[in-house]
C-alpha positions as CSV (number, residue, x, y, z in Angstrom):
1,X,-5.4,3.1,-3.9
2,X,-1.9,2.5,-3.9
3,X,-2.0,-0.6,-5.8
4,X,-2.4,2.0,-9.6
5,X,0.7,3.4,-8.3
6,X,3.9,2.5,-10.9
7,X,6.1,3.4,-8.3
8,X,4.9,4.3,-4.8
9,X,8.6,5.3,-3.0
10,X,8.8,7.9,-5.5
11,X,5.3,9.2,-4.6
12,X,6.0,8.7,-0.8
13,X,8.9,10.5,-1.4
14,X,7.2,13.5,-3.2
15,X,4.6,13.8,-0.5
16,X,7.0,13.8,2.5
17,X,7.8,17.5,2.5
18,X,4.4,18.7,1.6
19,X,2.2,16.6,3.8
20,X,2.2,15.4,7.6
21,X,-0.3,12.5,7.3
22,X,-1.0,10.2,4.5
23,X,-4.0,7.7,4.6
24,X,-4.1,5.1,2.3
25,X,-5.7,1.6,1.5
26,X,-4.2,-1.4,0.0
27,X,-5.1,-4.6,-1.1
28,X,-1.5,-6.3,0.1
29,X,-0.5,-9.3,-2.0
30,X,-0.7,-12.3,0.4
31,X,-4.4,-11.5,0.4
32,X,-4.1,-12.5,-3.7
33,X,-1.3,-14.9,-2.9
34,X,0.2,-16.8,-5.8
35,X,1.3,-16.3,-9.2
36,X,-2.3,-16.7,-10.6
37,X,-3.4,-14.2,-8.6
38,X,-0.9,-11.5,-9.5
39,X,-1.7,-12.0,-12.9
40,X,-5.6,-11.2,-11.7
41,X,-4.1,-8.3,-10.1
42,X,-2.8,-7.2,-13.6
43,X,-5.9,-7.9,-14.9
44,X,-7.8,-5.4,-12.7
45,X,-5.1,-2.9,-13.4
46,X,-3.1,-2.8,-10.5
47,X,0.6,-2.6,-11.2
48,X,2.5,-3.4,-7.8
49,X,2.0,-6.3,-5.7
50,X,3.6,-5.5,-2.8
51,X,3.3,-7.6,1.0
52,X,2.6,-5.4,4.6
53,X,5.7,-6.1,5.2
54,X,7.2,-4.5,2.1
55,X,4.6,-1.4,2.1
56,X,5.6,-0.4,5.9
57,X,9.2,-0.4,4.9
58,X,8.4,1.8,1.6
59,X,6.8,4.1,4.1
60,X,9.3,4.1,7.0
61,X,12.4,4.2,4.0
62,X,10.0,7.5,2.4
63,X,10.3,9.4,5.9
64,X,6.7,8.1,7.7
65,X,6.4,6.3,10.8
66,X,2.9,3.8,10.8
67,X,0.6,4.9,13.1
68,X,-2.0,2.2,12.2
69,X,-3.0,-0.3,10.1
70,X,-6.4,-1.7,9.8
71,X,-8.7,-4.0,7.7
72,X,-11.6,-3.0,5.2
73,X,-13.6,-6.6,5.1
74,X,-15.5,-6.1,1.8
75,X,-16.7,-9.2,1.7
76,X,-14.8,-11.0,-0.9
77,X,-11.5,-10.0,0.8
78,X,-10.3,-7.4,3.1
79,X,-7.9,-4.1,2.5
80,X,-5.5,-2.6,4.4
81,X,-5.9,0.8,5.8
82,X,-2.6,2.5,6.5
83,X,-2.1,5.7,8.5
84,X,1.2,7.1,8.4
85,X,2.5,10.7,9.9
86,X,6.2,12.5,8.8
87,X,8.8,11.6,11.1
């Protein structure tokens, strides 16, 4: 659900002190690689495109250490599944 976020440091950041364990999913932007398809991730209202890469680092930066990350196959695609705990 992080991809209707505007700006998800500043919510990892807010969460840190009031939660041990986030769980989140994420449809990461090399599964909609491309300039076209960030414009089709505008469309559908999502307003970050961010990479694995770049969404660990957000949560490790945010005070969280990844304890997994796993794949939703829906199908048409597949989404992340991140588990993070407060380090």
């Amino acid at each position: 659900m992080l991809e209707y976020v505007n700006n998800v440091s500043e919510v990892l950041a807010w969460l840190h002190p009031m939660t041990a364990r986030v769980n989140c999913s994420y449809e990461d932007v090399e599964v909609f690689a491309g300039a076209f398809r960030k414009i089709q991730r505008r469309g559908s209202g999502w307003v970050n495109s961010y990479t694995q890469a770049e969404l660990v680092t957000l949560f490790e930066e945010n005070g969280y250490s990844i304890t997994r990350i796993g794949a939703w196959d829906y199908g048409a695609g597949a989404e992340l599944i991140i588990d993070a705990v407060a380090v």
